[in-house]
C-alpha positions as CSV (number, residue, x, y, z in Angstrom):
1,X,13.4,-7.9,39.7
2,X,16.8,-7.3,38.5
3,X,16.0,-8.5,35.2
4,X,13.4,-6.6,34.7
5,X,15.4,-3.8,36.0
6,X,17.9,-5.0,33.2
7,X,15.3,-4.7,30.4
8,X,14.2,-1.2,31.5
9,X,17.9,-0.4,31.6
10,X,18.2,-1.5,28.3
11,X,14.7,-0.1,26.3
12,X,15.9,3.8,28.0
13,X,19.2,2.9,26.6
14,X,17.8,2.3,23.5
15,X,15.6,5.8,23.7
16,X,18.5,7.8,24.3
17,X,20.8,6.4,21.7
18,X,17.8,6.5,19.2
19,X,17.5,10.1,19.9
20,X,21.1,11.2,19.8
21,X,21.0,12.5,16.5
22,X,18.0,14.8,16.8
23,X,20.2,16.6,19.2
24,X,22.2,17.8,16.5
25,X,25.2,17.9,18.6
26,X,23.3,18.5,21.5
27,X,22.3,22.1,20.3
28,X,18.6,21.0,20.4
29,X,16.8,21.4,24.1
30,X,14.4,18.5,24.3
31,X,15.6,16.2,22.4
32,X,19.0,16.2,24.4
33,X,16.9,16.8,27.7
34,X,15.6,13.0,26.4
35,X,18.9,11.7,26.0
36,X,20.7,12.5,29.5
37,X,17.9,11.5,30.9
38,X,17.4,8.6,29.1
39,X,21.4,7.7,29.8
40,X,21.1,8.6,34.0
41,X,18.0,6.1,34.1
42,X,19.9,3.6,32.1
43,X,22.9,3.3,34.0
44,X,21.3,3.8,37.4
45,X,19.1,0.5,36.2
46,X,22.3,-1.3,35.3
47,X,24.3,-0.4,38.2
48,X,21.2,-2.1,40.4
49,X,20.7,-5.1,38.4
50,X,24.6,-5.9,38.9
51,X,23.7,-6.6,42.4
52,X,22.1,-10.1,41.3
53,X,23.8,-10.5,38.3
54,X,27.5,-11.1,37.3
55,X,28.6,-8.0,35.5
56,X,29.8,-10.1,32.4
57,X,26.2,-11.6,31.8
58,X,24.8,-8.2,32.1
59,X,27.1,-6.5,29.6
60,X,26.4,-9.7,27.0
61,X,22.6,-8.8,27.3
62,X,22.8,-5.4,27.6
63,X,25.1,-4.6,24.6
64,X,23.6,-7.9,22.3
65,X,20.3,-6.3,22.6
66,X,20.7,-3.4,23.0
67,X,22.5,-3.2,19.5
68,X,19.5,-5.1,17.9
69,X,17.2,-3.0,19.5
70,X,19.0,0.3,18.2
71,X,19.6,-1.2,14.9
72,X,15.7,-2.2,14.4
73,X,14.7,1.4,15.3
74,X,17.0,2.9,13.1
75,X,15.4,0.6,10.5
76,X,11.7,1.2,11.2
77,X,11.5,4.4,12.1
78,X,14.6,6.0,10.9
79,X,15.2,5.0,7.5
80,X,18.3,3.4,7.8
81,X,18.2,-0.1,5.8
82,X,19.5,-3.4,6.4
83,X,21.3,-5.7,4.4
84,X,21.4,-9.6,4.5
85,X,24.9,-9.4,6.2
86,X,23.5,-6.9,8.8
87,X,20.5,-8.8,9.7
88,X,22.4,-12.4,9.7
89,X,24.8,-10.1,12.3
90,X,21.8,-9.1,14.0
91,X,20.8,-12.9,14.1
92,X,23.8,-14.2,15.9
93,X,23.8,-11.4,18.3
94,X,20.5,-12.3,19.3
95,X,21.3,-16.1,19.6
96,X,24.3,-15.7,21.8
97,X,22.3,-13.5,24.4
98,X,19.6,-16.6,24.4
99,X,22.8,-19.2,24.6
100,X,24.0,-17.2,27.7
101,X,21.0,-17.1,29.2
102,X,19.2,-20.3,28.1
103,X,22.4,-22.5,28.9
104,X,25.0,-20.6,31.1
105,X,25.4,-21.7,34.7
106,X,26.7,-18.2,35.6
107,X,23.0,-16.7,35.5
108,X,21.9,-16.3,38.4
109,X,18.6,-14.8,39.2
């Protein structure tokens, strides 16, 4: 449960920060409306989860994907290209959350 907790966490996270510039500096209603919200559920999530999990393994997943996440939205859907440096980045971000949690005895649950 506290992964998947993690992984909601991490997907409203990605919402909120996805929709941070149609706030316009949060001058916008709804859109900004989307992001607190979006923020309280994502923190409320990973607050919970750090009750099974050390705090340092769910910062390494939460930031690596989040980052990936964000930066593959941003590319999809909000016309924000990536080069071959960025994706190689994106590569090893990816990697070292699967390292952590593929090899690391400090996982947990």
């Amino acid at each position: 449960m506290p992964w998947l907790m993690l992984f909601i966490a991490i997907v409203a996270e990605v919402i909120a920060t996805s929709t941070l510039k149609s706030t316009e500096g949060f001058t916008r209603l709804w859109p900004s409306v989307v992001v607190v919200v979006a923020y309280e559920t994502a923190f409320i999530l990973l607050s919970l989860c750090l009750k099974k999990i050390p705090v340092g393994i769910v910062y390494a997943v939460w930031s690596g994907v989040g980052v990936a996440l964000v930066t593959l939205v941003a590319w999809f859907f909000l016309d924000q290209p990536l080069d071959a440096p960025a994706i190689a980045g994106l590569v090893l971000i990816v990697g070292g959350v699967v390292v952590i949690n593929a090899f690391s005895k400090t996982v947990t649950e």
